[in-house]
PLY file of the C-alpha trace (Angstrom):
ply
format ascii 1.0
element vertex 80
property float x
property float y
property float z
element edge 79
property int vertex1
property int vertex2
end_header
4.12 -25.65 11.04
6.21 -22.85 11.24
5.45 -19.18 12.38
6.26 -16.07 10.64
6.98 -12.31 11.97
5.60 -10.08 9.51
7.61 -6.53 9.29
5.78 -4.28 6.14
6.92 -6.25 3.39
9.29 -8.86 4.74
8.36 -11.99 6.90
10.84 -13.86 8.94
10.19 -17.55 10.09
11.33 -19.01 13.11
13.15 -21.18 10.87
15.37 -18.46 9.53
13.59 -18.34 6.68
13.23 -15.04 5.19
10.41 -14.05 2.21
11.08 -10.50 0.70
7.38 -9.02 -1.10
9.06 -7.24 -4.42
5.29 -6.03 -5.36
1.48 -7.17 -4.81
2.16 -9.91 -7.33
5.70 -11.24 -6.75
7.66 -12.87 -3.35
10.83 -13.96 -3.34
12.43 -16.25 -0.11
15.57 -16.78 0.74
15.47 -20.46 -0.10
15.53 -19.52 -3.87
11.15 -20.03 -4.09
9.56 -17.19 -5.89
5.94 -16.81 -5.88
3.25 -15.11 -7.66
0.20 -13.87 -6.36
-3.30 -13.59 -8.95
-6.22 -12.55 -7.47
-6.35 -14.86 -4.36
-4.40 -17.47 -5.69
-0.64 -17.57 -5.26
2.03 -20.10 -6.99
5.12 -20.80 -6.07
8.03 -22.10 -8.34
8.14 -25.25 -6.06
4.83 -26.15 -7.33
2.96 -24.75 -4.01
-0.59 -23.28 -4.84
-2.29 -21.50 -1.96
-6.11 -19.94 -1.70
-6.80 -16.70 0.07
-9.78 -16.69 2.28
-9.86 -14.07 4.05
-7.77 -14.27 6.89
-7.13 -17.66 6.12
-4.88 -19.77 3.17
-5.87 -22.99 1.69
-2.35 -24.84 3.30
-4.38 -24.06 6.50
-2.03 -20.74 7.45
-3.48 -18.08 9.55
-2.77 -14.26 8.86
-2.97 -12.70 12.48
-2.33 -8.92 12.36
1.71 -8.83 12.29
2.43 -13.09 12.71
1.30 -15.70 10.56
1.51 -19.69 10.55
2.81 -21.39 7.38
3.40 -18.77 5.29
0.11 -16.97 5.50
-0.63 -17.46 1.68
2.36 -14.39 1.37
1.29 -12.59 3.99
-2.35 -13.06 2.90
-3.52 -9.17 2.85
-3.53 -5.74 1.41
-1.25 -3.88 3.70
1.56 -6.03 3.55
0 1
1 2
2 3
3 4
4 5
5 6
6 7
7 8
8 9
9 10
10 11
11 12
12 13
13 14
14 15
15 16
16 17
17 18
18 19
19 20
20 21
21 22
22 23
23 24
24 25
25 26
26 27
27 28
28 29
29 30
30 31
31 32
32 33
33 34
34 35
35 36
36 37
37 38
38 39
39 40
40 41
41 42
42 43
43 44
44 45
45 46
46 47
47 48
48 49
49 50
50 51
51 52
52 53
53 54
54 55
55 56
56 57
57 58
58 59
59 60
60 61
61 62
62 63
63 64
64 65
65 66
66 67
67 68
68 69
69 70
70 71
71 72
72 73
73 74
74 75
75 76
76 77
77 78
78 79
């Protein structure tokens, strides 16, 4: 699983891979995946559905302050 640095409203894997937040309901990585966040459920054009719970994501991510693993549900809370 990879690990993201969250910076405001841009995370960085340690991949390289790079997902922009455009708005509270709309990501967009650099691998050409765009997802869309309703309520706590976010899809991504891949085919990827992920559940907020709390600090946690139904792919089994973990939000942790300014890190995340897998892709903490798209940053998985309010102040991104």
């Amino acid at each position: 699983m990879s690990f993201w640095s969250i910076f405001g409203k841009t995370a960085i894997s340690d991949t390289g891979e790079t997902i922009q937040k455009i708005d509270d309901t709309f990501s967009v990585s650099t691998t050409g995946t765009t997802y869309t966040t309703m309520g706590d459920t976010t899809m991504g054009s891949d085919g990827s559905v992920y559940n907020k719970m709390g600090s946690f994501s139904s792919d089994g991510s973990i939000r942790m302050g300014a890190g995340s693993t897998g892709i903490g549900a798209i940053f998985n809370d309010d102040d991104a």
